[in-house]
Residue frames as qw, qx, qy, qz and C-alpha x, y, z in Angstrom:
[[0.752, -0.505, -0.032, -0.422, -63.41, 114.69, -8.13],
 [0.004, 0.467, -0.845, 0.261, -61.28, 112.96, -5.44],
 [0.463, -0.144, -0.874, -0.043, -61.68, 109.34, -4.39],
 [0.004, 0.240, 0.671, -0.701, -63.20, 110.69, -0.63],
 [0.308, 0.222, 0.144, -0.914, -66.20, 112.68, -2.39],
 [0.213, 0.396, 0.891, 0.064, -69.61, 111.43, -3.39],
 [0.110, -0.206, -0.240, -0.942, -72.00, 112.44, -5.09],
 [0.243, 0.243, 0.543, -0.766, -75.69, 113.67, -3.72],
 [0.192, -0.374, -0.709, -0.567, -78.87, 111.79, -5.34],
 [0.295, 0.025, 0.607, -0.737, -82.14, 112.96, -4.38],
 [0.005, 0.198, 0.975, 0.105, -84.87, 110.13, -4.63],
 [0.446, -0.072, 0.272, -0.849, -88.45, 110.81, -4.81],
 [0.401, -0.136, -0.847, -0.321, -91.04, 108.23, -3.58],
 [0.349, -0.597, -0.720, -0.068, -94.54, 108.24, -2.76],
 [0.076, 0.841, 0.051, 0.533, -93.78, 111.90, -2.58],
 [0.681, -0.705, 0.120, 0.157, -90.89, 111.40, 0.06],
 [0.280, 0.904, -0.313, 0.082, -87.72, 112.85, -0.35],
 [0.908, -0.340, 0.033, 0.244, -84.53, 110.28, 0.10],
 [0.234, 0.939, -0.251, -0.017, -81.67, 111.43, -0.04],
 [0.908, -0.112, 0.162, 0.370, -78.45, 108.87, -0.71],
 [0.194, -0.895, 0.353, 0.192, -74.72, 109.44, -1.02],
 [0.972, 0.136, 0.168, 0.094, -72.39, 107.55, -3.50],
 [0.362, -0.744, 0.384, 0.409, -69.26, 107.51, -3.43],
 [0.876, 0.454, 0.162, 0.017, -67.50, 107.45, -6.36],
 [0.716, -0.426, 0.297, 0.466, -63.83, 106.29, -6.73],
 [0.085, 0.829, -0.340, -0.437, -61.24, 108.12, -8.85],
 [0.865, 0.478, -0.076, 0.129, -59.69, 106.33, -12.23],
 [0.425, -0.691, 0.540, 0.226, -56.22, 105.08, -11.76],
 [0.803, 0.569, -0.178, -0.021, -54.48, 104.15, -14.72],
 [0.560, -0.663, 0.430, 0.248, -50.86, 102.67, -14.81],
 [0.788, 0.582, 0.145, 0.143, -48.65, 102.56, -18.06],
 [0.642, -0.401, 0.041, 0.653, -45.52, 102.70, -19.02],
 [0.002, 0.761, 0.119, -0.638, -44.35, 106.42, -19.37],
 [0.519, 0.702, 0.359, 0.329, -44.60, 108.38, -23.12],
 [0.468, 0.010, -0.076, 0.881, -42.44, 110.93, -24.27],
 [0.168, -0.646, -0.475, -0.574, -45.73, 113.54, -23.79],
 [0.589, -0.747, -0.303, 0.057, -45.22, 112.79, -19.90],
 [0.656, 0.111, -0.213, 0.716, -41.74, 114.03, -19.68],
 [0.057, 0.451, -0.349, 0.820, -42.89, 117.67, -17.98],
 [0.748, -0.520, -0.140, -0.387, -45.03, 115.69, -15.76],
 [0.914, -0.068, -0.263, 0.301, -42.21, 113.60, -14.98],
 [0.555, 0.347, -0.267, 0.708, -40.02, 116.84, -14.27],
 [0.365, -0.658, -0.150, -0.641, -42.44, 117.83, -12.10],
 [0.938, -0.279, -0.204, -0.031, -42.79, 114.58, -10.15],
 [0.781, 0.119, -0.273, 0.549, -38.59, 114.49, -9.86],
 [0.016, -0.553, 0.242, -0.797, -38.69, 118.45, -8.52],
 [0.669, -0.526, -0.055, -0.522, -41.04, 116.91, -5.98],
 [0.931, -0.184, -0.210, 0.235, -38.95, 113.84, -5.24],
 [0.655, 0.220, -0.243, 0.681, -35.95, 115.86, -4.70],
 [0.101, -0.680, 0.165, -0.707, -37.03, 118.69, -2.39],
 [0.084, -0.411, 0.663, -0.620, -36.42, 118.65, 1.37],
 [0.628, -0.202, 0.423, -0.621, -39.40, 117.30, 2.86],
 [0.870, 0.137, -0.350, -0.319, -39.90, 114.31, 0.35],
 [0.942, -0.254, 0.207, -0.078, -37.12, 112.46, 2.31],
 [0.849, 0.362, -0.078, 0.376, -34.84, 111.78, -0.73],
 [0.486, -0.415, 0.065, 0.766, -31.26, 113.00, -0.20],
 [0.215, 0.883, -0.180, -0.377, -30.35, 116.89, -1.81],
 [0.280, -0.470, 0.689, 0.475, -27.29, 114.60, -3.35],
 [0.531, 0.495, 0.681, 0.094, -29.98, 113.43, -6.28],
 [0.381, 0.118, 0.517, 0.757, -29.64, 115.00, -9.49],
 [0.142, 0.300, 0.191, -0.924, -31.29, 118.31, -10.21],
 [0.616, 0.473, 0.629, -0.032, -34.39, 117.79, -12.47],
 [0.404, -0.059, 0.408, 0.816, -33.72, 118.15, -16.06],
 [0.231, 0.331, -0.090, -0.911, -35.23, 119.61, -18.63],
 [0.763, 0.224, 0.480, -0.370, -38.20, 118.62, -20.59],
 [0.662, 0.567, -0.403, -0.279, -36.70, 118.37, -23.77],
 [0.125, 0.468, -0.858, 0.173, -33.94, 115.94, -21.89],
 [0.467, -0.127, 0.784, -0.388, -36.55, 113.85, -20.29],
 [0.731, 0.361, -0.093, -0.572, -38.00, 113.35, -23.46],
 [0.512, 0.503, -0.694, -0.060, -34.98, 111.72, -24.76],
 [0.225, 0.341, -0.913, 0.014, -34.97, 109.48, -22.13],
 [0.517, 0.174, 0.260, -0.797, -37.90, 108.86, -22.13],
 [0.839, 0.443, -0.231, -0.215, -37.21, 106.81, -25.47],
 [0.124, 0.604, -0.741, 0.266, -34.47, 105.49, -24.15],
 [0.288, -0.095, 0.921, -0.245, -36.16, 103.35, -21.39],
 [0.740, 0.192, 0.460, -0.451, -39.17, 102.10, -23.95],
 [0.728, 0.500, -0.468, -0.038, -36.81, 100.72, -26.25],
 [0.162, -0.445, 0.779, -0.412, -34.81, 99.26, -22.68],
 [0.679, -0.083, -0.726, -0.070, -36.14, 95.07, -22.43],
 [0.465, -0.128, -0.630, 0.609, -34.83, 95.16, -19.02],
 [0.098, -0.236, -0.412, 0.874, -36.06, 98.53, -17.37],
 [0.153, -0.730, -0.585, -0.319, -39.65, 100.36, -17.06],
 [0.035, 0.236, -0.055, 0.970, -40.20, 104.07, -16.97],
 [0.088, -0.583, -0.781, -0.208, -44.14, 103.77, -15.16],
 [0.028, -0.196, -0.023, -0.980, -46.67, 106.87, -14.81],
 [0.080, -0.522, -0.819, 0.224, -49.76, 106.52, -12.25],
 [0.257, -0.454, -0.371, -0.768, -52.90, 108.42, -13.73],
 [0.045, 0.395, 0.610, -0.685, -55.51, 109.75, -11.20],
 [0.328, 0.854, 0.308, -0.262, -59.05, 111.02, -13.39],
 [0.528, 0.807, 0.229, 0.129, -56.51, 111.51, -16.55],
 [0.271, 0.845, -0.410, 0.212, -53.40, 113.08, -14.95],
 [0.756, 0.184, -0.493, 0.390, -50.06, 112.02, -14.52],
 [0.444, -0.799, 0.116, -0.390, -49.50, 112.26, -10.71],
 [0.919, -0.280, 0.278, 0.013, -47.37, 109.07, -9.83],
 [0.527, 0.558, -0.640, 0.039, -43.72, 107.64, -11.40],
 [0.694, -0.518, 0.497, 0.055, -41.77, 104.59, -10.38],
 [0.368, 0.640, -0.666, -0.105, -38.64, 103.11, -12.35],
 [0.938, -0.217, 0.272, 0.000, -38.68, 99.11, -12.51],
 [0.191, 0.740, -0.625, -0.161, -35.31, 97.61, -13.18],
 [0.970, 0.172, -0.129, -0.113, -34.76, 93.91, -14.22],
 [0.232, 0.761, -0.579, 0.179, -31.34, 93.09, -12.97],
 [0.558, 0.284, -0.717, 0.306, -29.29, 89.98, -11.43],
 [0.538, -0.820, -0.116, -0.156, -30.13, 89.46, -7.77],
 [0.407, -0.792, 0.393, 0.230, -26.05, 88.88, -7.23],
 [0.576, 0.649, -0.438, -0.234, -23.25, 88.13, -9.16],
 [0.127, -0.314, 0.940, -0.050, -23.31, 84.92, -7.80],
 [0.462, 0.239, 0.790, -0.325, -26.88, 83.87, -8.47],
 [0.093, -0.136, -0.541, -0.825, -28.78, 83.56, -11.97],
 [0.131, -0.697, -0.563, 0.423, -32.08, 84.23, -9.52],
 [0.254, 0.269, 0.240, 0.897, -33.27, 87.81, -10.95],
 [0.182, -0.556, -0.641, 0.497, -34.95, 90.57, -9.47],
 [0.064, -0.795, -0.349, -0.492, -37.77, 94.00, -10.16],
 [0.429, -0.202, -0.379, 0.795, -36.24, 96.62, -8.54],
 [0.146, -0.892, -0.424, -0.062, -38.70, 99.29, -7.71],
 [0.353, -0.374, -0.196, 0.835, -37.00, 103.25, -7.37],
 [0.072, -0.081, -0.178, -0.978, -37.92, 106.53, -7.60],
 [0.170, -0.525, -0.831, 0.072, -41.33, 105.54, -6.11],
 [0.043, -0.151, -0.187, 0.970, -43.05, 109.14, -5.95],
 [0.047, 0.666, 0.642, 0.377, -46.63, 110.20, -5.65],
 [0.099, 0.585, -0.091, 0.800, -47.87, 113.82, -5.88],
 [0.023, -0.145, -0.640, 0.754, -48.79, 115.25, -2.33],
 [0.513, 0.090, 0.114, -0.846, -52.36, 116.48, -4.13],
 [0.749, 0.025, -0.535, -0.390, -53.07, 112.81, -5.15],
 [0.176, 0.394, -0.799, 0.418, -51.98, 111.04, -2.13],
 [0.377, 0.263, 0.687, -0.563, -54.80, 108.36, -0.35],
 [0.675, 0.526, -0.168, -0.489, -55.97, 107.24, -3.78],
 [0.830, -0.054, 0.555, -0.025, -53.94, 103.83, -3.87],
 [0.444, 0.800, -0.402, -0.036, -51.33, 105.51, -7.04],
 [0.192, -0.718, 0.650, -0.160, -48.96, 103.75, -4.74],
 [0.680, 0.002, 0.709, -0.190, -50.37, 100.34, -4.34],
 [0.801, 0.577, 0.116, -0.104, -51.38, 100.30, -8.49],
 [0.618, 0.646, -0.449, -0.002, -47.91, 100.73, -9.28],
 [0.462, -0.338, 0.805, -0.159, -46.60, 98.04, -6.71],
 [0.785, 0.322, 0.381, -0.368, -49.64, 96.05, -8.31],
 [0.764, 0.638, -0.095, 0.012, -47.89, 96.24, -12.26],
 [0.267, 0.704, -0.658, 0.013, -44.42, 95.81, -10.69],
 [0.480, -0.234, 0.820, -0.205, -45.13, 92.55, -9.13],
 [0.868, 0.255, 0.403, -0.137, -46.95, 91.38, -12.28],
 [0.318, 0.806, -0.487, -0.104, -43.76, 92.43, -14.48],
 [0.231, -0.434, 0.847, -0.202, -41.85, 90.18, -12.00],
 [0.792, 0.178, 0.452, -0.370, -44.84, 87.39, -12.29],
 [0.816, 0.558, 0.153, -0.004, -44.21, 87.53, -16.28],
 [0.653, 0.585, -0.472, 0.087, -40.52, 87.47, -16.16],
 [0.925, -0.139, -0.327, 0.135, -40.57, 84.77, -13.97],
 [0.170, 0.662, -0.380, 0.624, -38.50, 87.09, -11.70],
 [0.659, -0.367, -0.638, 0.154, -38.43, 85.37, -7.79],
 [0.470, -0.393, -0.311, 0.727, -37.58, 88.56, -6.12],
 [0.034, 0.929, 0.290, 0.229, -39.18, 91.81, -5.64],
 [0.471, -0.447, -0.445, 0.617, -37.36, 95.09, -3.85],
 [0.022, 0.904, 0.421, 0.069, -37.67, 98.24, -3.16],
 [0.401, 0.074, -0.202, 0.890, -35.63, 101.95, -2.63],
 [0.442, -0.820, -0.325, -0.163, -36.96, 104.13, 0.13],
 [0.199, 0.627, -0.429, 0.618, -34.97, 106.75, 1.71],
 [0.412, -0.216, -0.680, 0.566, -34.28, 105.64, 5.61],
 [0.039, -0.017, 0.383, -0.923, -35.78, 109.04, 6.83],
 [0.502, -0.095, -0.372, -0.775, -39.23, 108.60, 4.91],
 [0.248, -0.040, 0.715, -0.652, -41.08, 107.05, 7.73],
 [0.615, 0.224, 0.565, -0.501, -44.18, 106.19, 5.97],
 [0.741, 0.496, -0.365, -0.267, -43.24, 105.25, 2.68],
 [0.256, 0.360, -0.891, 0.106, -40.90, 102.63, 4.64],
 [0.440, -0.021, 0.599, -0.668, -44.24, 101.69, 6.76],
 [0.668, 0.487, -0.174, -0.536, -45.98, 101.13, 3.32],
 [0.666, 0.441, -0.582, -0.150, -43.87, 98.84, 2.18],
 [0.119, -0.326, 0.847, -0.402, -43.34, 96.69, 5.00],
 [0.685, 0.104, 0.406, -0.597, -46.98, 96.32, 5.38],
 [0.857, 0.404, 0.006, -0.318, -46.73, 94.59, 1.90],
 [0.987, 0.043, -0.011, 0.156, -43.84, 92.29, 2.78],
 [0.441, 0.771, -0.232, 0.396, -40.90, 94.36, 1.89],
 [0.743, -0.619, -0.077, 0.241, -38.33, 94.03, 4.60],
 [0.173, 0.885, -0.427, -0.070, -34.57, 96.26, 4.63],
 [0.928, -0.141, 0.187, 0.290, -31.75, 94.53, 3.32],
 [0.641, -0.067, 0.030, 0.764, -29.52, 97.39, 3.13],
 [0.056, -0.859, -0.253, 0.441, -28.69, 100.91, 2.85],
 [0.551, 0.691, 0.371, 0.286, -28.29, 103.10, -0.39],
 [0.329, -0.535, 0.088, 0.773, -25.42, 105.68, -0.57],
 [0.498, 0.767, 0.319, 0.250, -25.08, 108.41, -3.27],
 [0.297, -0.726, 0.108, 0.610, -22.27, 110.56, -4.03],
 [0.346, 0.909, -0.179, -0.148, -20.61, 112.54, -6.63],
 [0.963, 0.088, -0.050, 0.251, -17.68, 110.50, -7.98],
 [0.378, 0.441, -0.332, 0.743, -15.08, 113.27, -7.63],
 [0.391, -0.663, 0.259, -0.583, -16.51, 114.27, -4.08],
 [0.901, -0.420, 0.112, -0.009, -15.61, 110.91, -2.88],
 [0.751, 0.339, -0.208, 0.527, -12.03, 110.43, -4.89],
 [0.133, 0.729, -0.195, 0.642, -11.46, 113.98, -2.93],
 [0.677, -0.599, 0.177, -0.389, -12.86, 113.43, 0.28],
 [0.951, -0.262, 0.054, 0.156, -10.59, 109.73, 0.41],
 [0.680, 0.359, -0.194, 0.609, -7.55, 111.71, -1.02],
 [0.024, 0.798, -0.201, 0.567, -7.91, 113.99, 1.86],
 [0.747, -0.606, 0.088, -0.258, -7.92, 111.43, 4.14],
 [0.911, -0.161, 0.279, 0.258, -4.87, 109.12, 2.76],
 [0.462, 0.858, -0.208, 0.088, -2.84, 111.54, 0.88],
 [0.351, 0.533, -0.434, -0.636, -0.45, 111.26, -0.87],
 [0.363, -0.012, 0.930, 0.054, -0.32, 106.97, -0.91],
 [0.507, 0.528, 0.672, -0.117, -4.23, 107.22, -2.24],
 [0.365, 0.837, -0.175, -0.368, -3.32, 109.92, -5.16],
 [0.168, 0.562, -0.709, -0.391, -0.90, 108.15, -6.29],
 [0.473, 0.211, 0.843, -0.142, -3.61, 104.64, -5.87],
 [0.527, 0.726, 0.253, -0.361, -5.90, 106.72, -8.07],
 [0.346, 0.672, -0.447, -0.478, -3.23, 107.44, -10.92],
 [0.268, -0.222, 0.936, 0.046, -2.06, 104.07, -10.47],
 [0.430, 0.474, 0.713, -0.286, -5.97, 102.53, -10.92],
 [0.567, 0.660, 0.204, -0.449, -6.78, 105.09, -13.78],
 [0.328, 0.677, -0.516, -0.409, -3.81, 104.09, -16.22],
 [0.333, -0.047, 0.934, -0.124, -4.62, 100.72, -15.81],
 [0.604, 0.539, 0.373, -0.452, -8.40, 101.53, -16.49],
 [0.279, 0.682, -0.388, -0.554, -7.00, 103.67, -19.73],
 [0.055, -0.360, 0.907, 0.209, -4.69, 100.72, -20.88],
 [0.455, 0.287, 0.838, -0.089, -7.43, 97.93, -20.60],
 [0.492, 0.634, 0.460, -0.380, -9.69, 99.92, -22.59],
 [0.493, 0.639, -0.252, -0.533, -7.46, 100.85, -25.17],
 [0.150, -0.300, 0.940, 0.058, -6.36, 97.00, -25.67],
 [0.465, 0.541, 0.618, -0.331, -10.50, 96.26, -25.58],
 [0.435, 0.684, 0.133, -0.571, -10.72, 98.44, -28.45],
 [0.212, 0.556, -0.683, -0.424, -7.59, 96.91, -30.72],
 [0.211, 0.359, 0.909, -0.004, -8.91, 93.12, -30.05],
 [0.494, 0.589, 0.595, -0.234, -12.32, 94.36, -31.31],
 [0.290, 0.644, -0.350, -0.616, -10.70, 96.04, -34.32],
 [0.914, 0.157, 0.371, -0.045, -10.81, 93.10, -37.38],
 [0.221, -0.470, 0.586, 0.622, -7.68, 92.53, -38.70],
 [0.641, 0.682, -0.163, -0.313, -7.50, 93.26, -42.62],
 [0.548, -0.218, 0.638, 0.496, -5.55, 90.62, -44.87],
 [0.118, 0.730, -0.424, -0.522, -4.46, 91.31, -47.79],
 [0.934, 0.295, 0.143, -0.143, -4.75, 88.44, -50.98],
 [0.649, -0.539, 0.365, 0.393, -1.42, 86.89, -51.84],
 [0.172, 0.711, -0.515, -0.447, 0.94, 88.21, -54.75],
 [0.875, 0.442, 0.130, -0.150, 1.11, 86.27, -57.51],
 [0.794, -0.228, 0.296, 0.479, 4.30, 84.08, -58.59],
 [0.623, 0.475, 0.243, 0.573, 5.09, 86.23, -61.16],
 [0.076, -0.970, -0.081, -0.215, 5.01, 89.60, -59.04],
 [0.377, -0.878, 0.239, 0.172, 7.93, 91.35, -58.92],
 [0.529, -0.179, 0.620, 0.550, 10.00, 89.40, -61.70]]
């Protein structure tokens, strides 16, 4: 039953028919996600990622369910990050990804980042949206977090309406690329100087890390020979 429909009582008294209408609101559940939801969740991500939803085509393809399982366990063993799944009457119909992270690396100020906000199109006008706003602002509440935001593609017109309404103001704009479609796209613009920036930049990278790895090796000693060894 959807949250708009009611149900039809008829009354009898004093052998007069009454006839009332009650509405009765849909069950919304919010929790964080299980590895059970994971082909709901691949559903939800086909939905976020097609044309109309707004998001960009440059978003990862949805995986598979066995893969979403795994990470699935991944983010409920994660302190920092929530996986959440907004129920409607029992099904999963809703996702949003909270992230616990630094508000800059100049401030110890910390902030609930809200992405992947997505509810289905057949649940939509049922307030999935608002319940999981609702459990990411009391996340923030209980880790004393002073700062809320959000991600919302620029084109999506009423999911950027939504969130305004409930404070949310832009304070910037979210690229996404493929890491080799940008290295390419800036070596086609500055060639050859920036090819030879990039080789320059990655044997550096190389070097650091393999220097990271000998510091963290523990050096082995070795107990000292005895005065008589070797005579």
């Amino acid at each position: 039953m959807r949250g708009d429909e009611s149900i039809r009582l008829v009354l009898f008294t004093s052998g007069v028919d009454q006839i009332l209408e009650v509405a009765v609101a849909a069950a919304i559940e919010v929790r964080d996600a299980r590895r059970g939801d994971a082909g709901a969740l691949v559903a939800l991500w086909r939905e976020l990622t097609t044309i109309g939803s707004g998001h960009s085509s440059r978003l990862p393809p949805a995986p598979s369910v066995a893969a979403a399982e795994v990470a699935v366990g991944k983010h409920l063993a994660d302190p920092s990050g929530r996986l959440l799944v907004g129920e409607l009457d029992g099904a999963v119909h809703a996702m949003a990804y909270l992230r616990r992270t630094a508000i800059s690396p100049l401030h110890d100020d910390t902030t609930v980042t809200i992405e992947y906000l997505h509810v289905s199109d057949a649940a939509r006008r049922h307030g999935l949206g608002k319940a999981l706003i609702a459990e990411a602002v009391a996340w923030a509440e209980h880790e004393k977090c002073p700062h809320l935001a959000a991600v919302a593609p620029a084109v999506a017109r009423e999911a950027n309406r939504f969130l305004a309404r409930l404070g949310l103001g832009q304070a910037g704009i979210l690229r996404f690329a493929n890491t080799h479609t940008v290295a390419r796209r800036m070596a086609a613009e500055h060639a050859p100087n920036l090819l030879a920036l990039l080789s320059s930049r990655r044997s550096v990278i190389a070097r650091r890390a393999q220097l990271s790895r000998a510091t963290a090796e523990p050096a082995v000693s070795y107990p000292p020979e005895p005065e008589s060894a070797g005579r």
